[in-house]
Backbone as JSON, one array per atom type, in Angstrom:
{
  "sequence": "XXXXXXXXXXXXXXXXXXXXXXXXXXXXXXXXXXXXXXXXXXXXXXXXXXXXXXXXXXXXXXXXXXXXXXXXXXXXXXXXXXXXXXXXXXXXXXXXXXX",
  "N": [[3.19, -7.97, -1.79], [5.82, -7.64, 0.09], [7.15, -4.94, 1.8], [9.09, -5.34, 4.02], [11.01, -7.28, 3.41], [12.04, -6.77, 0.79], [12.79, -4.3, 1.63], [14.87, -4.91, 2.67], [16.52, -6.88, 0.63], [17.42, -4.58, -0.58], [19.43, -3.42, 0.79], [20.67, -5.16, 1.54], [21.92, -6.18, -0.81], [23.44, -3.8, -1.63], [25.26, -2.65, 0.35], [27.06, -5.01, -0.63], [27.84, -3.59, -2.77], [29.38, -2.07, -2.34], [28.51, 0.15, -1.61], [27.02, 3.4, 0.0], [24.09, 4.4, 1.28], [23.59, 6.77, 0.54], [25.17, 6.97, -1.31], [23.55, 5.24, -3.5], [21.06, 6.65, -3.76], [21.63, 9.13, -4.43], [22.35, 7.89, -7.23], [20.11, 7.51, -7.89], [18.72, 9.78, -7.88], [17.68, 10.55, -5.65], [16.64, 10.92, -2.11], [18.68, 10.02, 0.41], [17.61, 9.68, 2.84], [14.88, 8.9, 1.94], [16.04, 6.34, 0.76], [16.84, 5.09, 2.97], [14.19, 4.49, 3.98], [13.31, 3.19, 2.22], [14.13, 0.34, 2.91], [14.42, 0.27, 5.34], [11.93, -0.53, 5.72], [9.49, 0.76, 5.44], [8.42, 1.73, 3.44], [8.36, 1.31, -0.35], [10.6, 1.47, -3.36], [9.1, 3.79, -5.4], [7.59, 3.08, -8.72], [8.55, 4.36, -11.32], [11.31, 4.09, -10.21], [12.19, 1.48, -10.31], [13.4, 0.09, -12.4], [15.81, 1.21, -12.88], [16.79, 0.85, -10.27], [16.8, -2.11, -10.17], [19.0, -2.55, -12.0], [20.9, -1.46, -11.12], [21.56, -2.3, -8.84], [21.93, -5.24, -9.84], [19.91, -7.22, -10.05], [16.88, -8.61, -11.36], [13.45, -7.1, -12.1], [11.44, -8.5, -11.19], [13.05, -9.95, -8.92], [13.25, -7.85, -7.42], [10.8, -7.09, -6.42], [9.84, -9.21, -5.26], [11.41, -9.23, -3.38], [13.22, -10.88, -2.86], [16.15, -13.15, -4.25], [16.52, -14.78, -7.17], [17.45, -18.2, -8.14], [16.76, -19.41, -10.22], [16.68, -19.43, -13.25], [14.51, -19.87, -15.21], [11.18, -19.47, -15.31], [8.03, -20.0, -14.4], [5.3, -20.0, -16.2], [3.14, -18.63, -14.82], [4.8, -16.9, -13.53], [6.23, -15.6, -15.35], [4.33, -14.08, -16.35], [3.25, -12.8, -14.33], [5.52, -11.2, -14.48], [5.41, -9.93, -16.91], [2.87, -8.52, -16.41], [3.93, -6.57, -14.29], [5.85, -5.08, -15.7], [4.52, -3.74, -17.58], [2.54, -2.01, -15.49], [4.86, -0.69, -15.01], [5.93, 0.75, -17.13], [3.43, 2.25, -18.09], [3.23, 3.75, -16.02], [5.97, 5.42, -16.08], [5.47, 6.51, -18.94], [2.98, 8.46, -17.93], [3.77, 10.15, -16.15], [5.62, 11.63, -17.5], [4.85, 13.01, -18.97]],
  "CA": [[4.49, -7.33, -1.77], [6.66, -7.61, 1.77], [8.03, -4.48, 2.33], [10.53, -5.69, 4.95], [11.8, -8.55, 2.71], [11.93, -5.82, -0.38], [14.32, -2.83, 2.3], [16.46, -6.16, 3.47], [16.99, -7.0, 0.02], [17.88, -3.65, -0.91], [20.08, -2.97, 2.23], [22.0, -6.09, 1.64], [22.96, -5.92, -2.49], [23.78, -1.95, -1.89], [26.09, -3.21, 1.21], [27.95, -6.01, -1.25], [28.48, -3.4, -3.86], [30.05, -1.48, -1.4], [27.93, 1.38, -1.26], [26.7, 4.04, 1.13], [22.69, 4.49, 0.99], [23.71, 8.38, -0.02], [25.69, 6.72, -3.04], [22.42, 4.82, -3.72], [20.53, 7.61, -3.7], [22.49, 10.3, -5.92], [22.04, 7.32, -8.83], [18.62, 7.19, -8.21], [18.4, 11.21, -8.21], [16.06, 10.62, -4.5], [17.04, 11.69, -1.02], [19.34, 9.29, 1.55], [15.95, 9.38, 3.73], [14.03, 7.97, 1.37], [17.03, 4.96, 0.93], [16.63, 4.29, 4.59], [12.67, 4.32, 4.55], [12.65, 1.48, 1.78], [15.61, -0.27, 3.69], [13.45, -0.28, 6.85], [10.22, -1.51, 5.26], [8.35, 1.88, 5.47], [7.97, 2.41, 1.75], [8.52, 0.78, -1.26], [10.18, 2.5, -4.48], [8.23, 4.46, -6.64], [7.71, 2.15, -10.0], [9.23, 5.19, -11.81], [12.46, 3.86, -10.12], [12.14, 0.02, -9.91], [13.92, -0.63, -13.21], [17.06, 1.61, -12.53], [17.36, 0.83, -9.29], [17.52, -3.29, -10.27], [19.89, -2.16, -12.99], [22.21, -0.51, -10.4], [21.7, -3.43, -7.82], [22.08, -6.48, -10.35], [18.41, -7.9, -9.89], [15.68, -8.43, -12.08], [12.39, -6.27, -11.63], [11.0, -9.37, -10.24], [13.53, -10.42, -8.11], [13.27, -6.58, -6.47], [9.1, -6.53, -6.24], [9.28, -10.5, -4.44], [12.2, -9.45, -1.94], [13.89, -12.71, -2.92], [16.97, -13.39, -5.33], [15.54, -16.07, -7.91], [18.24, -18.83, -8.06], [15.96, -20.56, -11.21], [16.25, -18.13, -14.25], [13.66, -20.74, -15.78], [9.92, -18.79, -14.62], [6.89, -20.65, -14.56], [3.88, -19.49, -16.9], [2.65, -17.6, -13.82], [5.65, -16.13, -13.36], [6.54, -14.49, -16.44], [3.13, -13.52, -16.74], [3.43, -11.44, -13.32], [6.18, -9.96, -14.84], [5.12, -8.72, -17.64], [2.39, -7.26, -15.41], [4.69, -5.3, -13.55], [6.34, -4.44, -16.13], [2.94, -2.73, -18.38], [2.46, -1.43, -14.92], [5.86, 0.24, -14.5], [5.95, 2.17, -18.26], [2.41, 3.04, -18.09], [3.86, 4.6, -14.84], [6.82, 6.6, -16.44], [4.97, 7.24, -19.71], [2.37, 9.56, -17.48], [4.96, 11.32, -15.46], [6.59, 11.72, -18.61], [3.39, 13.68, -20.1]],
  "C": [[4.88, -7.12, -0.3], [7.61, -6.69, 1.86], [9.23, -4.3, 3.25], [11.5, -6.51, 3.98], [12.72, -7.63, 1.6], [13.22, -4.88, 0.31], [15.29, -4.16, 2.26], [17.01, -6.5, 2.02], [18.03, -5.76, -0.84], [19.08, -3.1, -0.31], [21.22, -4.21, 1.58], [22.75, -6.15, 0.16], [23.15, -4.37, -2.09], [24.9, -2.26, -1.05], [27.29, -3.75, 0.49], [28.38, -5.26, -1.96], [28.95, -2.09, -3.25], [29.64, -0.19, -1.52], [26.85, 2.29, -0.03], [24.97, 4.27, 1.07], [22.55, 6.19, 0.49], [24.09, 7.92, -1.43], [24.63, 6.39, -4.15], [21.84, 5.61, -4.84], [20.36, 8.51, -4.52], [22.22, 9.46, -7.09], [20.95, 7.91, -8.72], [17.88, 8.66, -7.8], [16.79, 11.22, -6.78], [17.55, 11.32, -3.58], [17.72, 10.03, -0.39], [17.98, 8.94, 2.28], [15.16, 8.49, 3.11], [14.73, 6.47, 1.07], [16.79, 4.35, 1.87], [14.91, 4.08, 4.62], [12.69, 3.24, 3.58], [13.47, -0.01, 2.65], [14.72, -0.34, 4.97], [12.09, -1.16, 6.61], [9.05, -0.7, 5.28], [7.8, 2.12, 4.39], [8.78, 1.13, 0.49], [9.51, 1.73, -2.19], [9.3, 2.57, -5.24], [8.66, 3.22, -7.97], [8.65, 2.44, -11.02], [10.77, 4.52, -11.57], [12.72, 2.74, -10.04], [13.33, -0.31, -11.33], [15.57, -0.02, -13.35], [17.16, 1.45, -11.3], [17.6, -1.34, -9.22], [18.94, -3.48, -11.01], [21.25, -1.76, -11.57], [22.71, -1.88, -8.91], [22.08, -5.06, -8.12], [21.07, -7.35, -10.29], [17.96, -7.72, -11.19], [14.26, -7.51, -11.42], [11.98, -7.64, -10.29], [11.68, -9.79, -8.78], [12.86, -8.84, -7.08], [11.62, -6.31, -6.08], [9.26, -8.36, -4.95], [10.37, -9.74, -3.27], [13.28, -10.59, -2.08], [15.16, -13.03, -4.39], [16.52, -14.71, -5.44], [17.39, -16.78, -8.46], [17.96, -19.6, -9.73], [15.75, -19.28, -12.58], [14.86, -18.72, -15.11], [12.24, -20.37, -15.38], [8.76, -20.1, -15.03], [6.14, -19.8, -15.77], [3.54, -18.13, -16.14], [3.96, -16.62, -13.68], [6.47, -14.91, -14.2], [5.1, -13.72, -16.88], [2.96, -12.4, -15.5], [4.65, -10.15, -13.82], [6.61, -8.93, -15.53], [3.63, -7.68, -17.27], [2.91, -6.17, -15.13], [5.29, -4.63, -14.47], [5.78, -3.64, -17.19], [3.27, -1.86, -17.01], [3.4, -0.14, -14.72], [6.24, 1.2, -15.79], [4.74, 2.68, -18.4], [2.78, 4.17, -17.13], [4.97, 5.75, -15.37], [6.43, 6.95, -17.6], [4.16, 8.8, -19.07], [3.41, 10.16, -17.17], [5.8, 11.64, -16.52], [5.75, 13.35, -19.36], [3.3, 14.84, -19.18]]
}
């Protein structure tokens, strides 16, 4: 996972949909600070927020974990198989915090 690639992608669809990294933010019930720390490459989001914050950006999970808008909706084997990884990973993740 390339946290630089991951803020730049984030930075640049939030930009196009003409929003402020505060506007961001308020969806995604975090702080402005924390907008700019994934946006620099300091942090990642939390998993908790990966699937509303593609939702709000027009991505797929995947596209938002590689950094990379996927041009090929067509996945490999491997590829849909990472992403239903991530995506066990990311409701095991909001089931606990749920509990």
């Amino acid at each position: 996972m390339d946290k630089k690639k991951i803020g730049n992608l984030i930075s640049a669809l939030r930009k196009e949909k003409g929003m402020t990294q505060k506007d961001l933010a308020e969806r995604l019930h975090v702080s402005d600070r924390t907008v700019s720390k994934w946006e620099r490459g300091a942090g990642v989001p939390d998993a908790s927020l990966m699937i509303g914050l593609s939702d709000i950006l027009g991505i797929t999970v995947n596209e938002l974990l590689t950094g990379e808008r996927s041009t090929d909706r067509n996945y490999t084997p491997e590829a849909k198989e990472e992403i239903k990884e991530a995506t066990t990973v990311i409701f095991k993740h909001i089931n606990a915090r749920q509990k």
